[in-house]
Each structure stands twice: as structure tokens, then as C-alpha cells.
C-alpha positions in Angstrom: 66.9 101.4 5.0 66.0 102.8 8.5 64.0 100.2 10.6 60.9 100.6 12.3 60.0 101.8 15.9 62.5 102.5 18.7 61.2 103.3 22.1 63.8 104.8 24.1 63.5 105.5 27.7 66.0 107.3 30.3 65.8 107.2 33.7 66.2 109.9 36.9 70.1 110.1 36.4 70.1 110.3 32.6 68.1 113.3 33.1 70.1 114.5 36.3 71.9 117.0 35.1 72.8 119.7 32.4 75.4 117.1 31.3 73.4 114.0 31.2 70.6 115.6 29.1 73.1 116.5 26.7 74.1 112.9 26.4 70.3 112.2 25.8 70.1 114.7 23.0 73.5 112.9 21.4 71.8 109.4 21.7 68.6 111.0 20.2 70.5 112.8 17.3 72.1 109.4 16.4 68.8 106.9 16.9 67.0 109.4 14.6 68.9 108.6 11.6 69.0 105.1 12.5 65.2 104.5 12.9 62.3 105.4 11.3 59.9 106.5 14.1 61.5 107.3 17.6 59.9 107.9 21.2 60.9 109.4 23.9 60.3 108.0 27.2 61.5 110.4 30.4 61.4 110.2 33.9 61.3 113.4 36.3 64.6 115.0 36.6 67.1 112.8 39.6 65.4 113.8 43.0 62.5 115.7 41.9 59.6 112.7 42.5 61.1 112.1 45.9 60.8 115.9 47.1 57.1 116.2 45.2 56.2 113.3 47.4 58.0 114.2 50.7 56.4 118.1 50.1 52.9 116.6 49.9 53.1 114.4 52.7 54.6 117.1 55.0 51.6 119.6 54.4 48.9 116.6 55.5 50.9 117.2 58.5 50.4 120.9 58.6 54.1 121.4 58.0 54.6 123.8 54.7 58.8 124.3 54.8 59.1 121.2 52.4 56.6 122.6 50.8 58.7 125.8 50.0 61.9 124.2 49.3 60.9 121.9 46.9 59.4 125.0 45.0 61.9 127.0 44.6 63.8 123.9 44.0 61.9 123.1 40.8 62.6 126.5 39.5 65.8 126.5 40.2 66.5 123.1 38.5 64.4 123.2 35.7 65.2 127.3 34.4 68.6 126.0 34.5 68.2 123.5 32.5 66.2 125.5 29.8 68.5 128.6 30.2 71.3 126.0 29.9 70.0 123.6 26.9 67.9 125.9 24.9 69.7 129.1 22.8 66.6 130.5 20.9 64.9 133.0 23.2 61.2 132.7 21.8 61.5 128.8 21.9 63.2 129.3 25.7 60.3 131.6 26.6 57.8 129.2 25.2 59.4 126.4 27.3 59.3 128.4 30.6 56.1 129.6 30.2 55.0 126.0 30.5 57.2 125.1 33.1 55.8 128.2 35.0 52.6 126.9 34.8 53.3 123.1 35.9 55.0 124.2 39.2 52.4 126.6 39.7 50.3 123.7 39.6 52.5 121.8 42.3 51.8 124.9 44.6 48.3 125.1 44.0 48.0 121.4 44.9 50.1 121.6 48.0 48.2 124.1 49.6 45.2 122.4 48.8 46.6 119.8 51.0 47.7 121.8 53.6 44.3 123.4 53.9 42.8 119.8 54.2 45.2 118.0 56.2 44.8 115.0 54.4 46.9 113.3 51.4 44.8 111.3 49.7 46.2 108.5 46.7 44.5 110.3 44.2 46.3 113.5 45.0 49.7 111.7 45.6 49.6 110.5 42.4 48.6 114.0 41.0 51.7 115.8 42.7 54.2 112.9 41.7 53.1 113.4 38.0 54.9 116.4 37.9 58.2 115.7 37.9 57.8 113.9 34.6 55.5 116.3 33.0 58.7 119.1 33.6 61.4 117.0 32.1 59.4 116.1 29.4 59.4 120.0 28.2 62.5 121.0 28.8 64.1 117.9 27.4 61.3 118.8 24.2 62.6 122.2 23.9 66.1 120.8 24.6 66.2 118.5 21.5 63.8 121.1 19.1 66.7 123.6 19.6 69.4 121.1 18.7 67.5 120.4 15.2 65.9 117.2 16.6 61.8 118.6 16.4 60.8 117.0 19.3 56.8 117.7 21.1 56.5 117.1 25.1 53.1 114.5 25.3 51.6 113.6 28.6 51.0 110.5 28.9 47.4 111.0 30.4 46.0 111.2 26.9 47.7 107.8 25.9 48.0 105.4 28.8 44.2 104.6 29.9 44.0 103.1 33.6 41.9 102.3 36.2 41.6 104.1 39.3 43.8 102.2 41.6 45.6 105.3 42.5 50.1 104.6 43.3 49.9 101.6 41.2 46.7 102.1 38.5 46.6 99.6 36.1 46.6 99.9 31.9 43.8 99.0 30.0 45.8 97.6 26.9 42.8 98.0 24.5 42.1 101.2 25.1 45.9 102.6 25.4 46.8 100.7 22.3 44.3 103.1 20.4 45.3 106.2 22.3 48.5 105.8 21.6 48.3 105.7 18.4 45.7 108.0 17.4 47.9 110.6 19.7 51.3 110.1 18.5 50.0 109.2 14.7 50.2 112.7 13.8 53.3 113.7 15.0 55.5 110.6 13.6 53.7 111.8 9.8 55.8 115.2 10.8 58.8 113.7 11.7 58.3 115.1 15.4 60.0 113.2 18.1 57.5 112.4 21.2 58.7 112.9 24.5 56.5 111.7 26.5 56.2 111.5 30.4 57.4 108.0 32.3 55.4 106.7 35.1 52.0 108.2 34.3 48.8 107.5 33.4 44.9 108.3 33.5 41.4 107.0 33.6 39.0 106.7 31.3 37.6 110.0 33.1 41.1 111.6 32.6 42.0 111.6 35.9 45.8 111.4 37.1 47.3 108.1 38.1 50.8 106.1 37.9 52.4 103.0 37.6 53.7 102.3 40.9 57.0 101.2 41.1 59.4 100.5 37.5 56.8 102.6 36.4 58.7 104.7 33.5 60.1 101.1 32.5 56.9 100.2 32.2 55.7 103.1 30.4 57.9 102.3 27.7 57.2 99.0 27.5 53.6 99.3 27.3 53.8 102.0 24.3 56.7 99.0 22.7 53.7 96.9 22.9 51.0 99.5 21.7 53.2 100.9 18.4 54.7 97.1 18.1 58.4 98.8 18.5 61.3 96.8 16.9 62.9 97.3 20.2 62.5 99.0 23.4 65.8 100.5 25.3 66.1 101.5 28.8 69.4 104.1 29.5 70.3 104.1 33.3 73.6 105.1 34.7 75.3 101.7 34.3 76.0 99.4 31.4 73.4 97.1 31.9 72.8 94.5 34.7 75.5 93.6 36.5 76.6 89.8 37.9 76.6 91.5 41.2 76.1 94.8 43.0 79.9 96.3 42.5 79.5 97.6 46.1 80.0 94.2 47.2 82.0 92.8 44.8 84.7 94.9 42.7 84.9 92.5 39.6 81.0 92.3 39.1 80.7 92.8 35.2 78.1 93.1 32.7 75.5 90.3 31.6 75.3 89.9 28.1 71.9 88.6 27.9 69.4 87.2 30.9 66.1 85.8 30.6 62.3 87.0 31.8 63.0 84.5 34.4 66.3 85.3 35.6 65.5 89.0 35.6 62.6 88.3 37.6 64.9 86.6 40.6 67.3 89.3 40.3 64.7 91.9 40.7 62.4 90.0 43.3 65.8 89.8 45.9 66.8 93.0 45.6 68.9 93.3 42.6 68.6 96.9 41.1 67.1 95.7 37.7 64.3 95.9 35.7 60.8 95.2 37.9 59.4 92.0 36.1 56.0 93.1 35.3 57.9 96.0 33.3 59.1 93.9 30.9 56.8 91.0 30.8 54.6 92.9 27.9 57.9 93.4 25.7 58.7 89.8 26.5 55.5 88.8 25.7 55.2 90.7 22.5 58.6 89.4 21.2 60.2 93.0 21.4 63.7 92.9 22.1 64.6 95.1 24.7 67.9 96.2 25.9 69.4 98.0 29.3 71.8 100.3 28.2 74.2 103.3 29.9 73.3 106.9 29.2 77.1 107.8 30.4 78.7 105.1 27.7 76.6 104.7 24.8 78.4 102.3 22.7 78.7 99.5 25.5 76.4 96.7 24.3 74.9 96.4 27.3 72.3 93.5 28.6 70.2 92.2 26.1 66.2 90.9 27.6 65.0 87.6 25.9 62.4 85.2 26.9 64.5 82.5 27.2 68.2 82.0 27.4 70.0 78.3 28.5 73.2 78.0 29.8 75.7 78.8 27.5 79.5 76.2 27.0 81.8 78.6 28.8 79.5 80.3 31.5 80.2 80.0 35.0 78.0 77.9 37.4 75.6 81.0 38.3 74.8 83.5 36.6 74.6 86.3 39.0 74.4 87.1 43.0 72.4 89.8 44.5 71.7 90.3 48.3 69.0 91.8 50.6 69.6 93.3 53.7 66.6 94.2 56.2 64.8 90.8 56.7 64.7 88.8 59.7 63.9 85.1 60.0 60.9 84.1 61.8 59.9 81.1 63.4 57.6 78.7 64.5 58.4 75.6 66.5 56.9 73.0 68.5 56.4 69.2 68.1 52.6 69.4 68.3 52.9 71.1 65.0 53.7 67.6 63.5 51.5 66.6 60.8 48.3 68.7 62.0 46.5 69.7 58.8 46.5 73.4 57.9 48.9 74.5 60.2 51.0 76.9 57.3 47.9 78.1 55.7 46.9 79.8 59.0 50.4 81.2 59.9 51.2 82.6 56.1 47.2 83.8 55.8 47.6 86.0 59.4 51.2 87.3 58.4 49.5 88.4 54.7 46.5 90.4 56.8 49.7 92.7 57.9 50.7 93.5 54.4 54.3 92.3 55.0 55.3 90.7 51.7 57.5 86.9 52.5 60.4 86.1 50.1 61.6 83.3 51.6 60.3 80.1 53.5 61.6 76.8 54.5 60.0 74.1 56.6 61.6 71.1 58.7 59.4 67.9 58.0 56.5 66.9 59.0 55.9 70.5 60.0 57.7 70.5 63.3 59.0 74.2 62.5 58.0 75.9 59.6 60.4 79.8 59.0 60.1 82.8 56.7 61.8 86.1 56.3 60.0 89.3 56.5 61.0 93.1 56.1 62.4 94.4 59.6 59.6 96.6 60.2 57.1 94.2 60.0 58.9 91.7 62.4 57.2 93.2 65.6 53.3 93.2 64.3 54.3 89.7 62.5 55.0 87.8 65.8 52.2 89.7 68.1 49.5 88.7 65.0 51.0 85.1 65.0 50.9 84.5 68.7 47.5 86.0 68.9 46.3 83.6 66.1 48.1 80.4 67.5 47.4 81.4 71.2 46.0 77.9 72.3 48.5 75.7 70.6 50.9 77.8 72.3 49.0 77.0 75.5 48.7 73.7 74.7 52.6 73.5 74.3 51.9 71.9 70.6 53.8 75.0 69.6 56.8 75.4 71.9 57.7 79.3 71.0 57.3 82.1 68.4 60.4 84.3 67.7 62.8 86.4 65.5 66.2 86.3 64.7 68.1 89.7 64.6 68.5 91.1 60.9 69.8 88.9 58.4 70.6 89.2 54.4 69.0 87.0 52.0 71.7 86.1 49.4 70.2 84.6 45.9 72.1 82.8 43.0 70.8 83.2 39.5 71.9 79.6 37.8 70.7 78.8 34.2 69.9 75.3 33.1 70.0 74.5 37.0 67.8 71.3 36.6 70.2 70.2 33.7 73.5 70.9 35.5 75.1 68.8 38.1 76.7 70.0 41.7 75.6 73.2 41.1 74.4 73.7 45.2 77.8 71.8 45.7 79.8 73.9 44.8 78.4 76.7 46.3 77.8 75.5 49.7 81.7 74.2 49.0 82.8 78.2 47.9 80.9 79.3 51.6 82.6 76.4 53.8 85.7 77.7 52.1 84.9 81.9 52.9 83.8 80.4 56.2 79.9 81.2 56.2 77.4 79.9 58.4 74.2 79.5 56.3 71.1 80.2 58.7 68.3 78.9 56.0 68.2 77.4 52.7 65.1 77.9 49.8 65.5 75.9 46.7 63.0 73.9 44.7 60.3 76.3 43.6 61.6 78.4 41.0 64.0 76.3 38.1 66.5 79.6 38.1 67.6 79.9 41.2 69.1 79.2 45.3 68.6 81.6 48.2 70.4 81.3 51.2 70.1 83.4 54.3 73.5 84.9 56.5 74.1 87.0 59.2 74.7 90.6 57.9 78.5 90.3 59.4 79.0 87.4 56.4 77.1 89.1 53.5 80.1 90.5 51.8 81.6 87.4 52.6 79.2 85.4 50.8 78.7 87.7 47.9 82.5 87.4 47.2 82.0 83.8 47.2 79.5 83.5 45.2 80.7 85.8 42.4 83.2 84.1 41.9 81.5 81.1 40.6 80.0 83.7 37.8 83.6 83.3 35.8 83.6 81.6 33.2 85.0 77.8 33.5 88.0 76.5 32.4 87.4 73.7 29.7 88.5 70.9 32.3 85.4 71.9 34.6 
């Protein structure tokens, strides 16, 4: 007996090329007899949002060569792809004729902005759209001609937003009964939706999206509104990894990771799902899995809400590092025990927009220090020294400053709160790989330790680290 709802969705490099979307029309071909209603969920082809983007904001400038490129780009990558994937010439015509029309679209919308000068959100998020709305046809046409009946569906007429243009925000209501008023029909013909990552629309119909993880998202918001059995998410490797392989050559698949552990891995830097992507999954009890477009049959990382340290697991779970931070700092012994003090400092750094992912304090407030991106580091301190101007005068704060760039490295440890020596041993692995740790943050979340290094120790560190992600030996 086939089971209920599968929402599958593949990313940028599982639609890259002619090769990849054949892999997607294998996966399809095989999920199809194993489930009893199937969607689609695509991002643009690999590239293709970037250049929209990049094309659009070039033309506010007045500049229209981008412009050019990325057009005849688009026609270049995407009649490939139909010439390529689709044999029957009235169905390939059919296909092209649509695709025609989209990047028509892009063009029309590109001058507009080069006429105007000006890029607004709501057209950003107009010309971004695209990229989507092609793959979704040609990978339609793409799995119709391989006996898979498959209709492209824009996701404007099933996820309802509101007009917060770059990163709009669903309407659950609303979508729920889009959705499936929209794809109703086409499941009681056995069609496969394929339907456009990334996007929405307001109630008025206007163009919006997601903002970043926003195909993930996508597919776990239409998981939610067709209460899926399970929502999948192909990506070119097999499923999240204990640390980026870049930095350390055994890093190896996690079997399964919590909402909370994805959620550290994702906040420092870790290329994994964005948390509020699969928070309405989690939420929803949907199991949801991360799989790899280029090896189908590896398991993968399975998504739960909650997973304890397992007998056998190493001390942490996984590392990930970010790079582009520096430490700031404020010192001075007049700081000490003056009320409100760290409400000013973090409520002037938010009016800059620069985002803090890590702080630690000395007692009694004698120095309190936080990371920020790099290019915020300038605009940080001038705002800060503006804002605490007569306590610098008055010497109760001694100086203001930055360090140069640092990496903030992060250990996922399950159970941390029921373990023992767990920071022990890794401040014992870094003595050992001969780290200097420049700051420490621990304490607020139960899942997890950030430390901050130099950049010249990073790999240093992550090597370290890792190795604590092996399994222990029964005497441990």
C-alpha cells in the first residue's frame, strides 16, 4: 500500500545541470510508485538567482552589460536543458514557448529599472522569482516526457504573504487553503506538481519571497499545508555533516540531529537547514530528511524534535566555524556595577543592523565583549563611542576597540547538562593542538559551547574538535 504525501524539494545544484536533473527525474520516477501523492519543490537552476539579482542591481546603477549577459545566459541554459531533457517536439515547443515568455519578462523588468534608476524590494523580489518559475517548466516538461505527467505551478497562487518584500511572511491560514484548492485537482489526475521554491504572494497577488532557506521553507510550509508523511530536501551532499570537510577530511554524516542542534549549526555558520525552515515540519510532527541528489540511496540525516545523547556517541556532536567576525570591546573600571550599562551598548550596536552572535562579560561589568560581522566593525565602535562619550571622558570606561578578524568555533553537544567534563575535554583537545582561546560563550543555549580563535588556529581547532565527534570506546 503506497503511503500518503511526500514533499520533495531539490536545491540550486540538483538542478545544475543536464545531469543532475536527470538524477531528479530518477528520484521522481522511483518516489512515484512509492507514494501516493508527490510534490515537487525546485529551486532556480545553480547561479541563475544570483545573476537575476546582480543584473537588476546593476541597471539602478545605469549599468545594462549584466543586464545582457544574464539574458542570453538564461537562454542559453534553459533551451539546453529543454532541447536536452525533452524528445517530443510539440511538448518541447510548448515548454519554450513559456520559457520565452518568462525571460522576456526578466528583460521587460530590467529595463524598467534601468529607465528608473532605482531597485526597489518589490521589484527585487519580482526579478529573483524567475529563476524558479524557469526550472519549474523545464523540469515539468522534463518529467511529462519521461512518463512521469508532471504540471509547473507557481507558487504565487498557493503561498499567501504579506508584503514584507526579500523576506514576506506566510499567512498559514490562507496558504493552507490555497494550496489545496490549487494542487487538489491535479493529485485526482495523478499529475506531479512542480512548483517554484522560494516564492510567494500577497493577498493582492503581488510577487514576494522567503528570504533566505527560502525553497526549504517552501517545502516545509506546503509539508504543513497537505499534512505530508514526510518532507525531503536533496542538496549535493549526504546530509549534514559533523564538520565542514574543507576543514576536516574525516567529517561524516549525522544520522539524526535535533530542531535544536540544527538550529546552532545553522546560527554559526554551518551550511544546514535555516531553523525557521524546518520549525513548521518540526512542529507539525513531519519527519523530514536531508538527502543527496548525486547518491540517492545514502540514508542521509534524519530531522526530529528531539534527540538525547545516544551510548556510543562521541562527546559533541558536531563543529562548525565562522570566519569574518571581530571581537569588540568595552573596558573600564567605572563600568563596575552601574545599572544598564549592556542595555545601552547592545541597543546602539542593534540601531546599525549588525546582527551579535556571541557575547561574554567579566564580572561585575568591568568589560563586557561581543563579535560582530567585519563590516560592521567600523560603524559599531564610532556609534559606541558616540553613545558612551562621557563615560569615556569621565575615564569610567577606559577604551573602546576591535580586535583583528577572528573565527567563532561552535560545538554541538547533546545531553550537555547531563554529561560530565564535557568543556574539559575540549579545552584539554585545544591545550593539546596548542590553541589560544580569545573568548568563551556557554550557558545560554543547553546544546552547545562557542569559543573564539585567531583565524591562523581555526583549522587547528576544528581538527581538535572533530575529533571528539568519534564515537567512545566503552572504557570512556
Amino acid at each position: 500500500m503506497k503511503q500518503s504525501t511526500l514533499i520533495m524539494k531539490f536545491g540550486g545544484t540538483s538542478v545544475g545541470s543536464i545531469e543532475a536533473i536527470r538524477q531528479v527525474i530518477g528520484i521522481a520516477s522511483s518516489a512515484v510508485k512509492e507514494w501516493r501523492e508527490v510534490v515537487i519543490v525546485s529551486s532556480a537552476f545553480a547561479g541563475v538567482t544570483s545573476a537575476l539579482l546582480a543584473s537588476a542591481v546593476d541597471a539602478a546603477r545605469g549599468v545594462d552589460t549584466t543586464l545582457n549577459e544574464t539574458w542570453q545566459m538564461l537562454i542559453r541554459r534553459h533551451r539546453e536543458a529543454v532541447d536536452q531533457l525533452v524528445q517530443d517536439s510539440q511538448r518541447r515547443s510548448a515548454a519554450w514557448l513559456e520559457i520565452n515568455a518568462l525571460i522576456e519578462e526578466f528583460v521587460n523588468l530590467g529595463h524598467a529599472i534601468l529607465v528608473l534608476g532605482e531597485a526597489t524590494p518589490r521589484a527585487l523580489d519580482a526579478v529573483a522569482a524567475l529563476g524558479e518559475r524557469l526550472a519549474v517548466r523545464v523540469l515539468a516538461a522534463a518529467l511529462t516526457d519521461a512518463g512521469i505527467p508532471a504540471a509547473a505551478v507557481d507558487a504565487t497562487q498557493l503561498i499567501i504573504t504579506n508584503d514584507h518584500y526579500q523576506a514576506a511572511v506566510p499567512d498559514m491560514s490562507l496558504s493552507v487553503l490555497q494550496t489545496r484548492q490549487m494542487l487538489g485537482p491535479l493529485f485526482a489526475g495523478q499529475i506531479l506538481p512542480v512548483v517554484t521554491g522560494f516564492i510567494g504572494a500577497t493577498a493582492d497577488g503581488v510577487t514576494t519571497t522567503l528570504g533566505r532557506g527560502g525553497s526549504d521553507y517552501s517545502a516545509a510550509l506546503l509539508g504543513v499545508a497537505l499534512e505530508a508523511g514526510e518532507v525531503w530536501i536533496w542538496t549535493d551532499v549526504d546530509g549534514v555533516m559533523t564538520a565542514d570537510p574543507r576543514l576536516a577530511r574525516d567529517a561524516r554524516t549525522i544520522t539524526s540531529l535535533s530542531y535544536r542542534e540544527v538550529a546552532e549549526l545553522a546560527y554559526f555558520g554551518a551550511k544546514v537547514l535555516h531553523p525557521k525552515t524546518i520549525r513548521p515540519v518540526i512542529e507539525a510532527d513531519i519527519q523530514l530528511r536531508v538527502l543527496n541528489t548525486f547518491n540517492p540511496s545514502h540514508p542521509g540525516t534524519c530531522l526530529t524534535a528531539d534527540h538525547e545523547a545516544l551510548p556510543g556517541e562521541g562527546i559533541i556532536k558536531a563543529v562548525t566555524a565562522i570566519r569574518g567576525v571581530q571581537l569588540v570591546t568595552l573596558e573600564g573600571r567605572g563600568m563596575l556595577g552601574v545599572p544598564g550599562v549592556a542595555a545601552r551598548i547592545f541597543s546602539t550596536v542593534a540601531n546599525t543592523g549588525a546582527t551579535v552572535p556571541l557575547i561574554t562579560e567579566a564580572s561585575s561589568e568591568q568589560s563586557i565583549t561581543f563579535a560582530v560581522p567585519m563590516e560592521y566593525t567600523r560603524q559599531v565602535l564610532k556609534v559606541l563611542e558616540h553613545e558612551m562619550r562621557q563615560e569615556i571622558m569621565d575615564r569610567n570606561i577606559d577604551r573602546v576597540w576591535a580586535t583583528e578578524e577572528v573565527v567563532i568555533v561552535t560545538a554541538v553537544c547533546p545531553g550537555m547538562r547531563q554529561r560530565l567534563g564535557v568543556a574539559g575535554k575540549m579545552f584539554g583537545a585545544m591545550a593539546e593542538a596548542q590553541v589560544n582561546v580569545l573568548a568563551i560563550a556557554h550557558g545560554s543555549s543547553e546544546v552547545s559551547i562557542s569559543i573564539v580563535v585567531s583565524v591562523a588556529d581555526m583549522e587547528a581547532t576544528v581538527a581538535a574538535l572533530h575529533h571528539l565527534t568519534q564515537p567512545l570506546n566503552g572504557d570512556d
